[in-house]
C-alpha positions as CSV (number, residue, x, y, z in Angstrom):
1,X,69.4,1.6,111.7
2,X,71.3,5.0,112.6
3,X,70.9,6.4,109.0
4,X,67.0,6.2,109.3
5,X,64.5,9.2,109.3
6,X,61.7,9.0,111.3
7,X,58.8,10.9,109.6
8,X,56.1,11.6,111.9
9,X,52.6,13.6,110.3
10,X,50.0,15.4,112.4
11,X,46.4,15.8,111.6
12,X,46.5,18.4,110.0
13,X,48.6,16.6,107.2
14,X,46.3,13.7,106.8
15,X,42.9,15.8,105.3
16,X,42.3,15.0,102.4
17,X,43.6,12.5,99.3
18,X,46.0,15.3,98.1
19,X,47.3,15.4,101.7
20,X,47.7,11.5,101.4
21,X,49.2,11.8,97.5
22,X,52.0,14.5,98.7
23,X,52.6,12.2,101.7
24,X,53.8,9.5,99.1
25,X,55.7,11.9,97.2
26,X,58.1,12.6,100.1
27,X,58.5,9.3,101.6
28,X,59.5,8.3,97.8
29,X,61.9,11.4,97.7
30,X,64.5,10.0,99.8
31,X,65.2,6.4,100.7
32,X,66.5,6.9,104.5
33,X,62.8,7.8,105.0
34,X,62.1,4.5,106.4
35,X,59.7,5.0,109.1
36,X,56.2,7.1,109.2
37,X,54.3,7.9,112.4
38,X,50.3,9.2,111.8
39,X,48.1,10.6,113.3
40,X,44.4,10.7,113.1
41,X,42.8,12.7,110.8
42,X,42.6,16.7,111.9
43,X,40.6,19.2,110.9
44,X,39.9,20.4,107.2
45,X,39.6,24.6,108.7
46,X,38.3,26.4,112.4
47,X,35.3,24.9,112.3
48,X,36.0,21.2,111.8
49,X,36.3,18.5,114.2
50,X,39.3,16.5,115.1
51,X,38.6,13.1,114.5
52,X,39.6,12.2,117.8
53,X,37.6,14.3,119.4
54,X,34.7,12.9,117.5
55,X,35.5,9.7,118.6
56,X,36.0,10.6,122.5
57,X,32.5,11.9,122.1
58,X,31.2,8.1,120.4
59,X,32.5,6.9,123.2
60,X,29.9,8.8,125.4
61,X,27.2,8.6,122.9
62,X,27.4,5.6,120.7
63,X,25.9,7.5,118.1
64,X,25.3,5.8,115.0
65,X,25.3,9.1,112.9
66,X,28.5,10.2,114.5
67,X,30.1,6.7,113.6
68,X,29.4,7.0,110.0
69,X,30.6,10.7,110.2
70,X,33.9,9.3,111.8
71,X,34.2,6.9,108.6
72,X,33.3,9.3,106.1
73,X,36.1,11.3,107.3
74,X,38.4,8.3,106.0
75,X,36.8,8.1,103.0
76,X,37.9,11.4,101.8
77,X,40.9,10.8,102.8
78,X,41.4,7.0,101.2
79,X,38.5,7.4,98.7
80,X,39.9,4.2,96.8
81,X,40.6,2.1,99.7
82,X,37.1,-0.6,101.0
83,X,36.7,0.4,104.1
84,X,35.0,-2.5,105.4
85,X,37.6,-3.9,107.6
86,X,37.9,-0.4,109.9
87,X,34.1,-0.3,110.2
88,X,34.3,-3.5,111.6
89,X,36.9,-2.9,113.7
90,X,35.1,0.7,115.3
91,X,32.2,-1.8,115.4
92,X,34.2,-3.9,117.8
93,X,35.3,-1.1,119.8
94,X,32.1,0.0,120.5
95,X,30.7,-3.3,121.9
96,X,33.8,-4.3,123.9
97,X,33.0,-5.2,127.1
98,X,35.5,-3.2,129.0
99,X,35.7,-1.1,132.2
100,X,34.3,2.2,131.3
101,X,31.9,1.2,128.7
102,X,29.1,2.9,130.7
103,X,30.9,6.0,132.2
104,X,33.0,7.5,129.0
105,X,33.7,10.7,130.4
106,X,36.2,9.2,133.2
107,X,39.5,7.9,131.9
108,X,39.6,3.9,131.2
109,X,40.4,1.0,128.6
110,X,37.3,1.5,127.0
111,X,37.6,5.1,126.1
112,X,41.3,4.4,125.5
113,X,40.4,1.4,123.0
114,X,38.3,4.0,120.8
115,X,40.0,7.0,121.3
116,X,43.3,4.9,119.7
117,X,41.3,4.2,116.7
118,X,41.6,7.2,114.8
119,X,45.7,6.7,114.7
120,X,45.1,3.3,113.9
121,X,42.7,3.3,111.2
122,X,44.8,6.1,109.6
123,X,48.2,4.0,109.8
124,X,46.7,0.8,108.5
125,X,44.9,2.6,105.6
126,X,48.3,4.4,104.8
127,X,50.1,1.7,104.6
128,X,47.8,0.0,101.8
129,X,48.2,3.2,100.3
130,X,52.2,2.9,100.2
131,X,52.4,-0.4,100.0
132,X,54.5,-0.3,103.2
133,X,54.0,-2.5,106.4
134,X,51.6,-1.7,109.1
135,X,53.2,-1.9,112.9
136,X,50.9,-1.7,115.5
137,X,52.1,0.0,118.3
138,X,50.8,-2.3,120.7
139,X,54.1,-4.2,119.0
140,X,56.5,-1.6,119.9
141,X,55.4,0.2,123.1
142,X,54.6,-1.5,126.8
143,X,52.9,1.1,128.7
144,X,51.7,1.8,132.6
145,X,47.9,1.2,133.0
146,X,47.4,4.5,133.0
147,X,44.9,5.5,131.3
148,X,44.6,8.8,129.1
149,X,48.1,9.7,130.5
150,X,50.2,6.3,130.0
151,X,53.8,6.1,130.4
152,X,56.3,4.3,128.0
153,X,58.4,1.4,129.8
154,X,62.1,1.5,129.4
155,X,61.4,-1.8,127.9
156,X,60.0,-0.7,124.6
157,X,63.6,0.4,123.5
158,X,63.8,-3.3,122.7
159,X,60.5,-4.1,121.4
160,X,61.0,-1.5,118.8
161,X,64.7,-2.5,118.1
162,X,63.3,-6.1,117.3
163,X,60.2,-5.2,115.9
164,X,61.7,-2.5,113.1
165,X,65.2,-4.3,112.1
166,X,64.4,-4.9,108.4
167,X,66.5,-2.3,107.3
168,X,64.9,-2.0,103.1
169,X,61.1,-2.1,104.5
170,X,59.2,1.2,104.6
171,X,57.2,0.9,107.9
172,X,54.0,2.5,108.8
173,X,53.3,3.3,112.6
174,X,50.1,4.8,114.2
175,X,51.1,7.2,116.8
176,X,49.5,8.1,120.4
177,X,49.1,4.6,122.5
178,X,50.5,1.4,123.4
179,X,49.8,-2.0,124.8
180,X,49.5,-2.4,129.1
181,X,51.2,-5.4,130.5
182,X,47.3,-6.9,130.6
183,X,46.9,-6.4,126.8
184,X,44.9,-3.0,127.1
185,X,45.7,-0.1,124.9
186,X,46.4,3.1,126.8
187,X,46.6,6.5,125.1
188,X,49.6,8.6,126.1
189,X,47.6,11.9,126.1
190,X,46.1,14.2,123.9
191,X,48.7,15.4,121.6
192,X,51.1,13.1,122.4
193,X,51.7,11.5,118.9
194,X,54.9,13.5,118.7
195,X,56.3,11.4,121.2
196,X,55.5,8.1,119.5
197,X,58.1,9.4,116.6
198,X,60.4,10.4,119.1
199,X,61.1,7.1,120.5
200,X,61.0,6.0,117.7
201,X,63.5,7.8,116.8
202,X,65.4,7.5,120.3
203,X,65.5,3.9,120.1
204,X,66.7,3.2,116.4
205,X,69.1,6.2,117.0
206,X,67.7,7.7,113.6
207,X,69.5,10.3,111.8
208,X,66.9,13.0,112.1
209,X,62.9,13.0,113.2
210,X,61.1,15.0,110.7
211,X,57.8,16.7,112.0
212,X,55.4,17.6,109.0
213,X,52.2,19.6,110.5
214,X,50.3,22.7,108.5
215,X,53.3,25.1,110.1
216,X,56.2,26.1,108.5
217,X,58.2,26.0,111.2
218,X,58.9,27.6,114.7
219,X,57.8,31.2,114.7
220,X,59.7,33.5,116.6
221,X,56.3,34.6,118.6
222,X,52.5,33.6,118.9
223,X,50.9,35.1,115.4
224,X,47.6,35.3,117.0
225,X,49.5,38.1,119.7
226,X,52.3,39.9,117.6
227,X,51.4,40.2,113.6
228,X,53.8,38.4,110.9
229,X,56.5,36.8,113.6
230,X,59.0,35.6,111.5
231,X,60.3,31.8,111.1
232,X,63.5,30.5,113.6
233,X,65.9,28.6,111.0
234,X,67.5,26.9,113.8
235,X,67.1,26.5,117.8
236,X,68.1,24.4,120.3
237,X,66.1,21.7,122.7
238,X,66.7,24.2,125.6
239,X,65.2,27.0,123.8
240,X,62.5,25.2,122.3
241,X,61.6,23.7,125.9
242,X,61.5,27.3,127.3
243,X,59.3,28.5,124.1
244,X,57.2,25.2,124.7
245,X,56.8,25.8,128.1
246,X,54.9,29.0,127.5
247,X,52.4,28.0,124.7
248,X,54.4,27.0,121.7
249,X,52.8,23.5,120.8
250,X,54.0,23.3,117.7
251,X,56.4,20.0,119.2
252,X,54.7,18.7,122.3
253,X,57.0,19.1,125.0
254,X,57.5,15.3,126.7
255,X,58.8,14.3,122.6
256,X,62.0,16.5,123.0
257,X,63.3,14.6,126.2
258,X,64.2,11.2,123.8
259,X,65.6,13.4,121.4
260,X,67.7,15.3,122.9
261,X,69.1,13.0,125.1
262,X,71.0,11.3,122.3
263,X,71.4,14.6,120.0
264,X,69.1,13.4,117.3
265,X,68.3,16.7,115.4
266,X,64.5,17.9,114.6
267,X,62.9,18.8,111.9
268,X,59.7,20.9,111.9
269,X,58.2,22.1,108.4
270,X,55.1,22.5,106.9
271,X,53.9,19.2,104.4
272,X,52.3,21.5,102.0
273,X,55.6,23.4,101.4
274,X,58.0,20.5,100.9
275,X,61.0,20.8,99.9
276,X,61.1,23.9,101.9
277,X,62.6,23.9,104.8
278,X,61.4,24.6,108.6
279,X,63.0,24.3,111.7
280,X,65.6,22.7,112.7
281,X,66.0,22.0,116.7
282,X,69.5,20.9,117.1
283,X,71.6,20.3,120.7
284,X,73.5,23.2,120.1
285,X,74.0,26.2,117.9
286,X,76.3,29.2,117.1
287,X,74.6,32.4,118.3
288,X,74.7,36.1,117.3
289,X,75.6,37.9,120.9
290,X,74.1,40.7,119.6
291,X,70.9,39.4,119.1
292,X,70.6,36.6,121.6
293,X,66.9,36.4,121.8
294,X,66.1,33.3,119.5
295,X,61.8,33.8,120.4
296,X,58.9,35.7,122.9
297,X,56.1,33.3,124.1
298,X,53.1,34.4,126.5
299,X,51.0,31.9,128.7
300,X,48.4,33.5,130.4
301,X,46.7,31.4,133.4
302,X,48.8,31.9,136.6
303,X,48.1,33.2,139.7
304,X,50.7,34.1,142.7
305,X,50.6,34.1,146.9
306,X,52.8,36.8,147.7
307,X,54.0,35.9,151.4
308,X,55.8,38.9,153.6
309,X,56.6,39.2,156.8
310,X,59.4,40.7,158.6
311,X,62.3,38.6,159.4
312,X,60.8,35.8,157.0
313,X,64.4,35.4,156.2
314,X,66.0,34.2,159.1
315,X,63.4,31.8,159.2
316,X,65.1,28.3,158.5
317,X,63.4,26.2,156.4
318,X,60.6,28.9,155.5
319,X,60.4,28.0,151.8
320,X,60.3,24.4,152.2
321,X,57.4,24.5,154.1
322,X,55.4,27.2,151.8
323,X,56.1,24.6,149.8
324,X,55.1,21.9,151.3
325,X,51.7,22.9,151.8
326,X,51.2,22.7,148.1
327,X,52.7,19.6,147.9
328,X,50.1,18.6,149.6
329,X,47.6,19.3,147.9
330,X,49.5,18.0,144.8
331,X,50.1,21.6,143.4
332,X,53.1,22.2,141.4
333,X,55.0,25.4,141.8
334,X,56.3,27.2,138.5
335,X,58.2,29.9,140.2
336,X,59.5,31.3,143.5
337,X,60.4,35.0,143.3
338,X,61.3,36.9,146.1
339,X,63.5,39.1,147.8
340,X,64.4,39.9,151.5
341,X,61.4,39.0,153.4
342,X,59.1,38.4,151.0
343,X,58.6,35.4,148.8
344,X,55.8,34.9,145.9
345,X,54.9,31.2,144.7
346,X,53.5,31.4,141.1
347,X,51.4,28.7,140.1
348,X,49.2,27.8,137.0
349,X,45.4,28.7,138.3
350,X,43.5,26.0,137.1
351,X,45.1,23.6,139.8
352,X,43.2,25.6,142.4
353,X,40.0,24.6,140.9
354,X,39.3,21.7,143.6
355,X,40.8,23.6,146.2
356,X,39.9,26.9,148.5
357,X,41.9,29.8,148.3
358,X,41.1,30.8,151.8
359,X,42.3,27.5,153.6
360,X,45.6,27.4,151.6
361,X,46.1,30.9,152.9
362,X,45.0,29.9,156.6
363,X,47.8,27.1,156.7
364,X,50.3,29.7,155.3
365,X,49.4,32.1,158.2
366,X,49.9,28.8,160.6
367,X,53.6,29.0,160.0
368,X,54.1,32.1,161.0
369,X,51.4,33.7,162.6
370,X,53.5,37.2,164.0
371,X,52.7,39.9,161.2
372,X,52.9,37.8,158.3
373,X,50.8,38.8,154.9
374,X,49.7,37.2,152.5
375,X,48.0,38.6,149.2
376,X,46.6,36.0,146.1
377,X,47.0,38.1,143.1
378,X,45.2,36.1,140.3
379,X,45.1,37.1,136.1
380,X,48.7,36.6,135.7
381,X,50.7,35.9,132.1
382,X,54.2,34.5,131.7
383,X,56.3,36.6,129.1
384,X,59.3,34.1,128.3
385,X,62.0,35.6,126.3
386,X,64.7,32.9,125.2
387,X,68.0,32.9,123.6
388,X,70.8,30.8,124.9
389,X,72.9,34.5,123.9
390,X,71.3,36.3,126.8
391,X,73.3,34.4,129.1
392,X,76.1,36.4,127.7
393,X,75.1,39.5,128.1
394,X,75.0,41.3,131.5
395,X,72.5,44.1,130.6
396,X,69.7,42.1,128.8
397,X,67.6,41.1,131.7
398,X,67.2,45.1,132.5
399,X,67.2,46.0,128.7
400,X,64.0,44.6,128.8
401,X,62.2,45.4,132.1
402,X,63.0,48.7,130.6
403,X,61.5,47.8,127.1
404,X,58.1,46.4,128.7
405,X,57.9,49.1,131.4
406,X,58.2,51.9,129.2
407,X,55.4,50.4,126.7
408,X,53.4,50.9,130.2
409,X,53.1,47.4,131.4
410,X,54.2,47.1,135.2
411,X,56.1,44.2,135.9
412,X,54.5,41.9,138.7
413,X,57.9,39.7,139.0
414,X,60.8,38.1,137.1
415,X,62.5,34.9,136.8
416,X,65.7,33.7,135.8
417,X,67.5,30.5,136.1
418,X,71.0,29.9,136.9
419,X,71.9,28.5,133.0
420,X,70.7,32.4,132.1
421,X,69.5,31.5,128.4
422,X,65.9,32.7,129.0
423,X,64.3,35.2,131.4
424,X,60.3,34.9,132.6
425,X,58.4,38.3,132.9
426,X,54.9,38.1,135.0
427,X,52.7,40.7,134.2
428,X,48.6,40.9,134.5
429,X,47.3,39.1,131.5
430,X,45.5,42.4,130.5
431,X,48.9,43.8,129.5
432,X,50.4,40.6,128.0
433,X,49.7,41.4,124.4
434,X,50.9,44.4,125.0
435,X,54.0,44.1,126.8
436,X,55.1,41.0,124.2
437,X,54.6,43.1,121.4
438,X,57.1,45.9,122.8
439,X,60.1,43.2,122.9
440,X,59.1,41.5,119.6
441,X,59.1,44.8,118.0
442,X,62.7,46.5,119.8
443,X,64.4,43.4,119.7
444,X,63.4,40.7,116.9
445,X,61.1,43.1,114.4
446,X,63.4,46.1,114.0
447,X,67.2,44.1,114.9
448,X,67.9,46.3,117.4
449,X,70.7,44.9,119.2
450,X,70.3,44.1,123.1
């Protein structure tokens, strides 16, 4: 099924019955669309509820007024469709006698089993709708018992394979969870439906997974920091991985690993706009050397120990066991700046959060207690600028330490990898906006050449 096109819609593309009528139109509009991943129903402006949020909380609550908001919420939607069948199926949910049932706010099967509903529900009413045929992906995906963070088994390639080989059907798929090997469903994680389409679209080696969300593509910078960013027409996986990394959620990270790996080429645009079109993320890319940088994301959220002492170098083994007192703890490490002497581990903050500050500090001064020092610097932000150009030109990095230290913004450390496509900028988070704008505006804004 190589010539397939996996369409996959978010929430915010299942609202209302027009959302649902245009969904028909462009399935219809080309037949290689053969395959639709949903999810639940998102919110209708700022101040509505997911539906799986609401259903995470009816989990907690069993509140009867919340589960006839919940169906109401498909009613809009499918305002023709009897709805009798998923209200008794929400029903069931609700009085399954599962581990959890009493403690919702942990993760377990029975928040999973209710949580799951919302893609469900959608999918099957959808496929009424079409006229297509419902797949369960309790059919397609075998899952670790872990619930609220599942992980898809190599052996779903198959299942999915066997499952989706009629090659004239039009199949409906509800994104977000599959089946343990004990017959549980386990969510993958919140915003994780991307990742249902992708291997999908991994396994069937599709000709192109389409992502249709209330975006009209990849901006070239957060809109809610730098005013009127402009769209990216194309990027690659490794650019959009570094962009992702840093706050672009557009395209949930874990989706792009399937994808990539066999070169299937992404499509991100906006339902509402169709035919226009978004983004594409492709494996590679031709790439204007004078303008390498293809995006500027910010992340704030970090924090830094900043470790000195003199002859840390010579020291053999020095960072391993930093690092190993993190490890420890089971704290990832994002970056590990340094110089002679002096070595800074950058982590996200909110891993600390169960941990003190003051004994991770006393076990660093353990390894070398002869006139070592140690300072935690919290209220950091992550400025990643990304363009697999820069790596081809010498003078970028320092082009814009310049730019974002003569808008006033001291830099607090910098990263780069060895592959050279993207460069990360620490600075306190109180200069973020700040310093992003600078770059966007020198080197994206007015074309200035880097």
């Amino acid at each position: 099924m190589g010539d397939v096109i996996i369409s996959k819609y978010g929430g915010s593309s299942i609202t209302s019955h027009t959302d649902i009528e245009r969904i028909k139109r462009i399935t219809y509009d080309n037949p290689r669309r053969k395959i639709i991943v949903v999810s639940a129903p998102g919110k209708r402006d700022n101040d509505d509820v997911k539906v799986t949020d609401m259903l995470i909380k009816l989990a907690r609550t069993k509140d009867s007024d919340l589960f006839d908001r919940i169906l109401n919420r498909y009613k809009i939607v499918f305002p023709d469709e009897n709805l009798e069948d998923i209200t008794a199926m929400l029903d069931r949910r609700l009085n399954q006698n599962l581990e959890g049932k009493n403690d919702a706010d942990r993760e377990s099967p029975y928040k999973d089993g209710i949580a799951a509903f919302g893609e469900e529900a959608c999918a099957r009413l959808l496929a009424k709708y079409l006229g297509a045929e419902y797949v369960d992906s309790r059919e397609l995906f075998m899952v670790t018992n872990d619930f609220g963070n599942a992980i898809i088994l190599p052996c779903s390639e198959k299942m999915i394979t066997k499952r989706l080989n009629k090659t004239n059907s039009l199949y409906v798929v509800p994104g977000f969870y599959g089946c343990t090997e004990n017959g549980l469903t386990a969510i993958f994680g919140r915003n994780k439906s991307d990742l249902t389409g992708a291997y999908v679209a991994y396994s069937l080696d599709a000709m192109l997974y389409e992502i249709f969300s209330d975006k009209e593509g990849v901006l070239a910078s957060d809109p809610d920091i730098v005013k009127d960013p402009v769209k990216i027409d194309k990027i690659t996986f490794e650019e959009m991985r570094d962009l992702a990394y840093s706050g672009f959620n557009i395209f949930h990270p874990e989706a792009m690993g399937p994808v990539a790996k066999k070169k299937i080429p992404v499509h991100i645009r906006e339902t509402a706009k169709y035919p226009a079109e978004g983004t594409y993320v492709v494996h590679e890319r031709v790439s204007d050397l004078n303008k390498p940088i293809v995006g500027i994301a910010y992340q704030n959220g970090f924090c830094a120990f900043n470790i000195w002492a003199f002859g840390l170098n010579d020291r053999v083994g020095i960072a391993y066991d930093i690092l190993g007192i993190f490890k420890e703890r089971n704290i990832s490490m994002e970056f590990m700046p340094g110089v002679i002497d002096d070595i800074s581990v950058v982590l996200k903050r909110n891993q600390l959060k169960n941990h003190s500050i003051e004994n991770i500090i006393a076990e660093i001064h353990s390894l070398n207690d002869e006139g070592i020092e140690i300072n935690f610097q919290d209220d950091l932000g992550c400025i990643v600028v990304a363009g697999i150009g820069l790596k081809n030109r010498k003078v970028s990095s320092a082009n814009i330490q310049r730019t974002i230290e003569s808008s006033g913004v001291d830099i607090e450390f910098i990263s780069r990898g060895s592959k050279k496509r993207c460069i990360v900028y620490g600075v306190n988070h109180s200069d973020g906006r700040k310093a992003v704008n600078a770059v966007y505006n020198k080197y994206i804004r007015s074309k200035t050449h880097v």
